[in-house]
Each structure stands twice: as C-alpha cells, then as structure tokens.
C-alpha positions in Angstrom: 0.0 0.0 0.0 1.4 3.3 -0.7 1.1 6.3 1.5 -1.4 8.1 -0.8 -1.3 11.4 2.1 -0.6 14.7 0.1 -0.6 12.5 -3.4 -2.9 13.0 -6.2 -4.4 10.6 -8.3 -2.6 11.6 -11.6 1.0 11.5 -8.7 -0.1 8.0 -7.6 -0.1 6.7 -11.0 2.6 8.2 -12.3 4.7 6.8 -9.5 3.1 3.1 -10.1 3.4 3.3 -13.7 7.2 4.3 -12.8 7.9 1.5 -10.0 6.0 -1.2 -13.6 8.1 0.2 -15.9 11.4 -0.6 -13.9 10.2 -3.7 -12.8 9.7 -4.7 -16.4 13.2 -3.1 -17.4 15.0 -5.1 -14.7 13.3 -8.0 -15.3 14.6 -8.6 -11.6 14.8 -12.0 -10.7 13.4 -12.7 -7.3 14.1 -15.6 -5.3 13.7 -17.0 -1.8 16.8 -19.1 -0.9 14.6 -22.1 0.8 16.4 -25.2 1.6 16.0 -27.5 -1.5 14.3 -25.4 -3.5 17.3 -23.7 -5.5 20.4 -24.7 -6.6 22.6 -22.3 -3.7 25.7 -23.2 -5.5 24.2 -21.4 -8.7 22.9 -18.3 -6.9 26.6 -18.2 -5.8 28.5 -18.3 -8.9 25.7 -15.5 -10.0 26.2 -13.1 -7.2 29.8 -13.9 -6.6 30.7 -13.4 -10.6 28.7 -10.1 -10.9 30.7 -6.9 -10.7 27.9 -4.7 -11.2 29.1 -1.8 -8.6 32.8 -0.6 -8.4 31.7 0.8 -4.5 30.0 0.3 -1.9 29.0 3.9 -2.2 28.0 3.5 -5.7 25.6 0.9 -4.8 24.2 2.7 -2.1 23.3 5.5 -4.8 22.2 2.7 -6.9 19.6 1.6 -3.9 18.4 5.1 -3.5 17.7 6.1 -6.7 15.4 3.0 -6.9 14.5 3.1 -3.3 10.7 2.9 -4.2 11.5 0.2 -6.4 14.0 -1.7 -4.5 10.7 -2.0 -1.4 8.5 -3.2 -3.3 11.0 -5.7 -4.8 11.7 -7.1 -1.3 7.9 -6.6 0.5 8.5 -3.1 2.2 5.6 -1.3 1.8 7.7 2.0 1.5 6.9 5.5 3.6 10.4 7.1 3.8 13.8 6.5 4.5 17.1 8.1 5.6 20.4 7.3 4.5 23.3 7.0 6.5 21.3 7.7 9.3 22.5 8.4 12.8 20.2 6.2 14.8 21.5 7.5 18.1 21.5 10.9 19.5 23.9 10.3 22.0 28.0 10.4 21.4 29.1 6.9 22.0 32.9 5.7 21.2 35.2 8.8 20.8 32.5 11.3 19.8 31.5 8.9 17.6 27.7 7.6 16.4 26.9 4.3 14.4 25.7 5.2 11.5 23.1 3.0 9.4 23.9 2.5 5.6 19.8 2.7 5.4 16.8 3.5 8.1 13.3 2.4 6.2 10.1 3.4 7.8 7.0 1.6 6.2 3.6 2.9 6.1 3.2 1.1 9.6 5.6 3.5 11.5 7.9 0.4 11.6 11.2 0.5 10.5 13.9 -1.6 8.5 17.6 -1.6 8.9 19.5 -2.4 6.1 23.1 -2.1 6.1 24.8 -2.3 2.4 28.0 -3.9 1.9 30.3 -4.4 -1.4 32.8 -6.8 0.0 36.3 -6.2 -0.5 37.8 -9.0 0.8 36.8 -12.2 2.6 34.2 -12.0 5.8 33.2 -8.8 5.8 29.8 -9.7 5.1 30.2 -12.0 8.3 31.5 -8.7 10.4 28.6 -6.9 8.9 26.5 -9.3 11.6 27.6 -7.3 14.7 27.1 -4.0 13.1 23.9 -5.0 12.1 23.0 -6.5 15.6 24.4 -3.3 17.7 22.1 -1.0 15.3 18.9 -2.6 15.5 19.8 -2.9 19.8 20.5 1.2 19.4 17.7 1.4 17.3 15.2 -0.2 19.7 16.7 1.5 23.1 16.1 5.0 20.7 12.5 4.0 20.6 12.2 2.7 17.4 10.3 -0.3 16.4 12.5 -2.6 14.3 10.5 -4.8 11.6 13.3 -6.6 10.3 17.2 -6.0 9.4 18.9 -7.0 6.4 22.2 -7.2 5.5 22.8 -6.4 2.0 25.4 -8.2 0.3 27.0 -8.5 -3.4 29.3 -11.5 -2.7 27.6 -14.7 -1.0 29.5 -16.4 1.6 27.9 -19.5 3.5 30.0 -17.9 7.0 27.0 -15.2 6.7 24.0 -17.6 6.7 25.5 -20.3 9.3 26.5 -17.5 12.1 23.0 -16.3 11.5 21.3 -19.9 11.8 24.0 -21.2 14.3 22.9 -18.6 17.1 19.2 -17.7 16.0 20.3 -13.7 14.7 16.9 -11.4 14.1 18.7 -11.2 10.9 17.9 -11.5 6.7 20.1 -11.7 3.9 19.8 -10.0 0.8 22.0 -10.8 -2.6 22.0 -8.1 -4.9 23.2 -7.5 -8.5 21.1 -5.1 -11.1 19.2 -8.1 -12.7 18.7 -10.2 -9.3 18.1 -10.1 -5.8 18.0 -13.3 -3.4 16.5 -13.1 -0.3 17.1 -15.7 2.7 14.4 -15.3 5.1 15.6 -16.9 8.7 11.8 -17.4 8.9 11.3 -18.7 5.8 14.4 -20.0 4.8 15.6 -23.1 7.4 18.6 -24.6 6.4 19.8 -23.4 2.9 23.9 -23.4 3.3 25.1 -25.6 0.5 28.6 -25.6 -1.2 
C-alpha cells in the first residue's frame, strides 16, 4: 500500500506506472533461498561473478535512486527513508555515532535496517552481523520499532547464513546485482547453506 497522504491521483499513477516500468526493465529475478528449492551453489556463482558496482558507495546511490523500487522488490511497503542515518542521538565511542547504511520506515511507522556492503575482501559480510546486531539494539533502546534488518550483500558467503542460523540472529540476507536479488528469510528459509 502506498502512503497516498498529500498524493494526487494523476501522482499516484505516475509513480506506479514508474515502479511497472522498472520492474519490467530489470526484469529482476526474485528468489527465496529455501532449503532444496534452488540450486545455492548457482545463486553463488551468480552473485559472486557479478561486478555490477565498483563501490560500496555506488551501490548505495544505486539503492536510493530506486529506493521505491527496491521496497516493493523485497515486501517493504515504503513511507520514507534516511540514509546513513545516525540512529543514536547520544555520542558513543570517541564522539563517535553508528551510522546505518539505510533507516526504512514503512507505512506502519515500523522500520527496516539495512546495512549495504560491497565486500572487498573475505568476511566482511560476516562482520557486517555485529554491526547490524548493535544498530537494531540502538535502534530499539532510541525507541524505534524494528520490523526486520537486512544485511545487504553483493558476494555470498555461507559464513554469513551459518552465524545467523547457528545462534538464531533477528537477521535477513539480501543478494544483490542489477538483474537479481535473493532473499534468505531466517523465517522462511531453514537450512539453505550448500557448497
């Protein structure tokens, strides 16, 4: 459902006549990563062989540009977002606050974390698992009523999904290249780690 407040018809249409259009264009592949259900070692090879983003920062402003887009392609029924949000207002660390690569809201007042990576070398998805935990425990002592959090990922490691099955982590994976995006569920999902 979109958040029709302030929007006209004509607006509402154009937008969903917008959000079709680049669905068609993508022709995104969507797919649940359920155990037995998909070969995992070829959504591997697919995400760990695509080199669609030179940065992490580039795929970021990839995301944003199609943030609309990008909700709708993963079940967020989009209101607004900030990016690189500070979800704290208190100086933690050095003068320092953790910053969120994304902060969702959907039309529900709840909110999605998503933090973004473009691995540059081995486990940093897997390190991207504390970050992700400390923000949505910030997030939630800040008041904030944290729907889900996602770690977005363009490399697939199998480290990621075990860690997050091993210990029971309030936490989903998204793959990501410009023509597909894999989504493991931990609710859905079970056990899906495959070589």
């Amino acid at each position: 459902m979109i958040n029709t407040d302030g929007m006209s018809s004509k607006e509402i249409s154009a937008f969903l006549k917008v959000a079709r259009a680049e669905l068609e264009r993508r022709r995104l592949e969507r797919v649940l990563l359920i155990d037995g259900q998909y070969n995992f070692r070829d959504i591997k090879k697919h995400f760990n062989s695509a080199s669609d983003f030179k940065s992490e920062k580039e795929l970021c402003d990839y995301i944003e540009d199609n943030i609309k887009v990008f909700c709708l392609d993963i079940g967020i029924n989009y209101k607004t977002h900030e990016r690189e949000s500070y979800i704290t207002k208190h100086l933690r660390f050095a003068n320092s606050k953790p910053k969120i690569d994304f902060l969702i809201q959907d039309q529900d007042g709840e909110y999605i974390l998503l933090e973004v990576k473009k691995p540059r070398y081995q486990r940093e998805a897997v390190i991207a698992i504390s970050q992700i935990l400390e923000y949505t425990v910030i997030a939630e002592r800040e008041g904030l009523k944290v729907k889900k959090s996602y770690i977005l990922t363009t490399k697939c490691e199998n480290d990621v999904i075990e860690v997050i099955q091993r210990f029971n982590l309030p936490i989903d994976l998204i793959l990501f290249s410009k023509k597909r995006l894999a989504i493991w569920d931990k609710e859905i999902g079970g056990n899906c780690c495959g070589s």
